[in-house]
C-alpha positions as CSV (number, residue, x, y, z in Angstrom):
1,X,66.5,124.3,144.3
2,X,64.9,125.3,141.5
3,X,68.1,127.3,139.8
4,X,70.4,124.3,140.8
5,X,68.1,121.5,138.7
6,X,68.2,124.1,136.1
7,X,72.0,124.5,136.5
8,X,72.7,121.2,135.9
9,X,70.4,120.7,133.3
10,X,72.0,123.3,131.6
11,X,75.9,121.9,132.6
12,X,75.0,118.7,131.4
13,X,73.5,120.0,127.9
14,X,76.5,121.5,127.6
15,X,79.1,118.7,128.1
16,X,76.9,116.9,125.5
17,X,77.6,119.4,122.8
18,X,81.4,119.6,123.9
19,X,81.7,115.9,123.4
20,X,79.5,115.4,120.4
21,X,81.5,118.2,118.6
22,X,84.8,116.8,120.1
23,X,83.5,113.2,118.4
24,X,83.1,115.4,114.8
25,X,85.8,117.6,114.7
26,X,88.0,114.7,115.4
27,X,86.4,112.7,112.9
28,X,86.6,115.6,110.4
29,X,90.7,116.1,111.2
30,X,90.9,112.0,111.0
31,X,89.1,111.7,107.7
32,X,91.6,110.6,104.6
33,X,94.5,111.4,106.7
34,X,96.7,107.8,107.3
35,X,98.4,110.0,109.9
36,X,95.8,111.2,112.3
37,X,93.8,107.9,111.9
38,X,92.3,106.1,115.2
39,X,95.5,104.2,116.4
40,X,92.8,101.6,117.4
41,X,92.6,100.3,113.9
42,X,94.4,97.7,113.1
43,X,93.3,98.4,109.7
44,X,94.7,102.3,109.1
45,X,96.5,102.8,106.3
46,X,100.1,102.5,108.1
47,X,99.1,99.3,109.7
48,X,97.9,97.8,106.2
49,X,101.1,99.4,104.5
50,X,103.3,97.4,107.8
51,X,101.4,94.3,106.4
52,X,102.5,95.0,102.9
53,X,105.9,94.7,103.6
54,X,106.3,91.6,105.8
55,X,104.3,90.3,103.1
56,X,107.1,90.5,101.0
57,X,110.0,90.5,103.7
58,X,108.0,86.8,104.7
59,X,106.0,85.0,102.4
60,X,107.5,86.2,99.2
61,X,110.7,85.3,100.1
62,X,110.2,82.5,101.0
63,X,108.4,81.6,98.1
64,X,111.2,82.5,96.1
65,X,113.6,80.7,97.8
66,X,111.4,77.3,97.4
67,X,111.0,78.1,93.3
68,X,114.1,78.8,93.0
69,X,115.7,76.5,94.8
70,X,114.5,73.3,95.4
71,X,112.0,73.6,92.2
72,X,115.7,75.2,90.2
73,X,113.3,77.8,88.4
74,X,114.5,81.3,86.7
75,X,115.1,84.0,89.5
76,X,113.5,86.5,87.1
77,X,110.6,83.9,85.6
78,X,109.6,83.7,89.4
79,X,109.9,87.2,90.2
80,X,107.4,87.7,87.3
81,X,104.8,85.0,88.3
82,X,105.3,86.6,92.2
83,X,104.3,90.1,90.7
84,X,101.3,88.5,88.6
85,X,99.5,87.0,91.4
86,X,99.6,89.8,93.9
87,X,98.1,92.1,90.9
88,X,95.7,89.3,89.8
89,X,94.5,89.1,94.0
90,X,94.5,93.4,94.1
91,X,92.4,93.7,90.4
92,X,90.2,90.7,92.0
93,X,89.9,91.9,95.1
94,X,88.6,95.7,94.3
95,X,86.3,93.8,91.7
96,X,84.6,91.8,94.6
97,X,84.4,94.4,97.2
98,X,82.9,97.1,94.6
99,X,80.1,94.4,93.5
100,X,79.3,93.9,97.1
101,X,79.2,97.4,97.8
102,X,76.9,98.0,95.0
103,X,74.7,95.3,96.3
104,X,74.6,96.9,99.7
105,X,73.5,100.2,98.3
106,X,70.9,98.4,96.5
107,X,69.8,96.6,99.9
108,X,69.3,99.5,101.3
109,X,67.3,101.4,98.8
110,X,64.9,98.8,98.3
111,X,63.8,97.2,101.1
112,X,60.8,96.3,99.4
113,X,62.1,92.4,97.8
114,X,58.6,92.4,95.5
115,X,59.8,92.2,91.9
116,X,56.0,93.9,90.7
117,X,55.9,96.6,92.8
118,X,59.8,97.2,91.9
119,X,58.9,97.1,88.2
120,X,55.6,98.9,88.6
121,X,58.2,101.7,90.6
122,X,60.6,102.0,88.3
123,X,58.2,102.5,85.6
124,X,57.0,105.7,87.0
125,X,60.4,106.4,87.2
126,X,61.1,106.8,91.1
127,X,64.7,107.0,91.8
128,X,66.0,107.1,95.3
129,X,69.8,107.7,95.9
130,X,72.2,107.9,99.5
131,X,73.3,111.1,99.8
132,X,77.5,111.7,100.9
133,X,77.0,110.6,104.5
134,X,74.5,107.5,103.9
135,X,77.4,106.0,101.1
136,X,80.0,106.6,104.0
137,X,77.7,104.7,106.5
138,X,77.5,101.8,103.9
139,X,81.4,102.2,103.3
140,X,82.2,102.1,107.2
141,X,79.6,99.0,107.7
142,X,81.8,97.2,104.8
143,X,85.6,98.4,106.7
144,X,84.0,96.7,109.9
145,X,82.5,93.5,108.3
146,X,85.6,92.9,105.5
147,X,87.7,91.2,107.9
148,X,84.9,88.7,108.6
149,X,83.4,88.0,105.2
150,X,87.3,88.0,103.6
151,X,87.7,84.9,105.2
152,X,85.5,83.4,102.4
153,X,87.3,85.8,100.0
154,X,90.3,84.0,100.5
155,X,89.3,80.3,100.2
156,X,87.5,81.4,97.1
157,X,90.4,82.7,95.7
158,X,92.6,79.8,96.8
159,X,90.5,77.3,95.8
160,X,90.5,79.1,92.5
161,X,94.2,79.1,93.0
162,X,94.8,75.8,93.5
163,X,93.7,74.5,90.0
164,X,97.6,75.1,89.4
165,X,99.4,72.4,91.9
166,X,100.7,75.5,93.3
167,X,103.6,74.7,96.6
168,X,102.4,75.3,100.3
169,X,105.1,78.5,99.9
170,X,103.6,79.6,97.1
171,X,99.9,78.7,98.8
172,X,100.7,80.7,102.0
173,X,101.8,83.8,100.0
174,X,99.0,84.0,97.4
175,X,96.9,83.9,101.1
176,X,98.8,86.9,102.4
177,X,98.3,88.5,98.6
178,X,94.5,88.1,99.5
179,X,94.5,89.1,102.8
180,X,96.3,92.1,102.6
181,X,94.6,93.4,99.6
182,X,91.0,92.6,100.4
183,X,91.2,95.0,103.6
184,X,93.3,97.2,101.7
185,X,90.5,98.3,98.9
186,X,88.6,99.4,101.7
187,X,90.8,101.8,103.6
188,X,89.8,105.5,104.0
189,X,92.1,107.3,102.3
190,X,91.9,104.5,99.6
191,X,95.0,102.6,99.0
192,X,96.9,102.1,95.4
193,X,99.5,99.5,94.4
194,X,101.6,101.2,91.4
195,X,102.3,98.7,88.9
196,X,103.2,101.2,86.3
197,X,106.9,101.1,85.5
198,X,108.5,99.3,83.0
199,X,112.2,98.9,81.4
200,X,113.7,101.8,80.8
201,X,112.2,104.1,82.8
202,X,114.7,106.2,85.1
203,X,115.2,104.8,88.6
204,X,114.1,106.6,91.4
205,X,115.6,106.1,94.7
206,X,112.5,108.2,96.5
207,X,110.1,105.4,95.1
208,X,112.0,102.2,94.9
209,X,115.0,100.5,96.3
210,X,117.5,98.2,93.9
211,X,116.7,94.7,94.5
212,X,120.8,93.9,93.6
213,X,122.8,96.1,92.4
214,X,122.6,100.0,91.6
215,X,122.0,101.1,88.2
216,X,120.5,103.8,86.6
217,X,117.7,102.7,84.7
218,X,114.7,100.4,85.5
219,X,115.2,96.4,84.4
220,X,111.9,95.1,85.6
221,X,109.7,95.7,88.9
222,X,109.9,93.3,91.5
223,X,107.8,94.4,94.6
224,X,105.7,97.7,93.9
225,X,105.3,100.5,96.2
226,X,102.1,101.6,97.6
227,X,100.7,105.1,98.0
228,X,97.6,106.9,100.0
229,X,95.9,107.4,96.7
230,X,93.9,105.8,94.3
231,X,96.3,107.6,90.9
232,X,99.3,107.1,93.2
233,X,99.7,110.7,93.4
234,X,99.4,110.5,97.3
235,X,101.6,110.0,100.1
236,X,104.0,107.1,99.3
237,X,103.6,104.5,102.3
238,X,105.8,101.9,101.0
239,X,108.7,102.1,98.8
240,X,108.8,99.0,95.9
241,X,111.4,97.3,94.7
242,X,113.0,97.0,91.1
243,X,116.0,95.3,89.5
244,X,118.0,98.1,88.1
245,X,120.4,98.0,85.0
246,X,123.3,100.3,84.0
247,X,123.0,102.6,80.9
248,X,124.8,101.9,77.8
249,X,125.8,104.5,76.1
250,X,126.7,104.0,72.7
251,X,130.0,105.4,71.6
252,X,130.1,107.8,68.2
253,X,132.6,106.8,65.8
């Protein structure tokens, strides 16, 4: 009797490990990897980048369509203020979510909220820091509690926003800008909306699709693509979209 309580001491012990290393070493293969990523999420990196697009398949378009059509605005002129706003939400939005971060850190270091004894601390120059997996903690807490607080992200932003008589079209994508973007600065791998191309630059069919007709060379950007990365030297999740122009060559006479 004795040897079998041992036993299954012993057998459950070691289902324990198996599942706590199982948990890790899936964790480990999962981390900054959009493909092996809990399908769970609704907030991976290929879910965000599916978001991305019906943004602009949606909402954007449909903005266009109103500015351009009923309000008779410049295609291009429209394009341009389109592009603005979702890099206005995208600069906002990492600015916002690193301050809170920040605060959080701070939170957590100094749970002691007495402004002497803080002083009196710092004076004998006592510096605490969170190690690699205590930052990680405070990033995951901020992936699972973003979707809550960006709720008053967004009618800050809008409210913001609509200082500029802006349409309901217009209103409804600069939401989906925020949206999108708010849970996007906190995706592991982190996320990065290339904005960096500008006329003249060669097109490339691997990064971009032409918005009307095929050309050689880049005219302007009109939706931009979105990588796994924060230099946009990761994996490209999203291709963008940019009005293309043929080269002119001039003759020698």
């Amino acid at each position: 009797m004795s040897l079998g309580k041992d036993w299954q001491s012993l057998s459950k012990e070691h289902n324990d490990l198996k599942s706590r290393f199982s948990k890790l070493a899936g964790h480990k293969l999962t981390d900054q990897n959009p493909d092996l990523s809990d399908p769970s999420d609704p907030n991976r990196a290929m879910k965000l980048s599916d978001k991305f697009g019906a943004l602009y398949d949606d909402a954007w378009t449909d903005a266009f369509e109103h500015l351009t059509g009923k309000q008779k605005q410049n295609p291009r002129d429209v394009i341009q203020f389109l592009l603005e706003r979702l890099k206005d939400c995208w600069e906002s939005c990492k600015k916002v979510a690193d301050t809170w971060k920040e605060s959080l850190k701070h939170k957590f270091l100094h749970p002691v909220q007495d402004n002497d004894a803080m002083s009196k601390m710092a004076g004998e120059k006592m510096k605490l820091r969170l190690g690699s997996k205590e930052q990680r903690l405070v990033g995951d807490a901020c992936l699972k509690i973003a979707p809550t607080v960006g709720v008053l992200v967004k009618q800050y932003f809008i409210t913001q926003m609509k200082t500029n008589k802006l349409t309901n079209d217009c209103l409804t994508y600069l939401e989906g800008c925020v949206d999108v973007c708010w849970l996007m600065v906190f995706a592991e791998p982190p996320l990065h909306i290339d904005f960096n191309i500008k006329q003249g630059d060669k097109f490339d069919p691997n990064r971009h699709t032409a918005y009307s007709s095929s050309g050689e060379t880049v005219e302007f950007l009109v939706w931009p693509p979105l990588y796994n990365a924060l230099d946009g030297g990761g994996m490209l999740l999203s291709k963008g979209t940019v009005s293309t122009e043929r080269k002119i060559v001039k003759q020698r006479k």
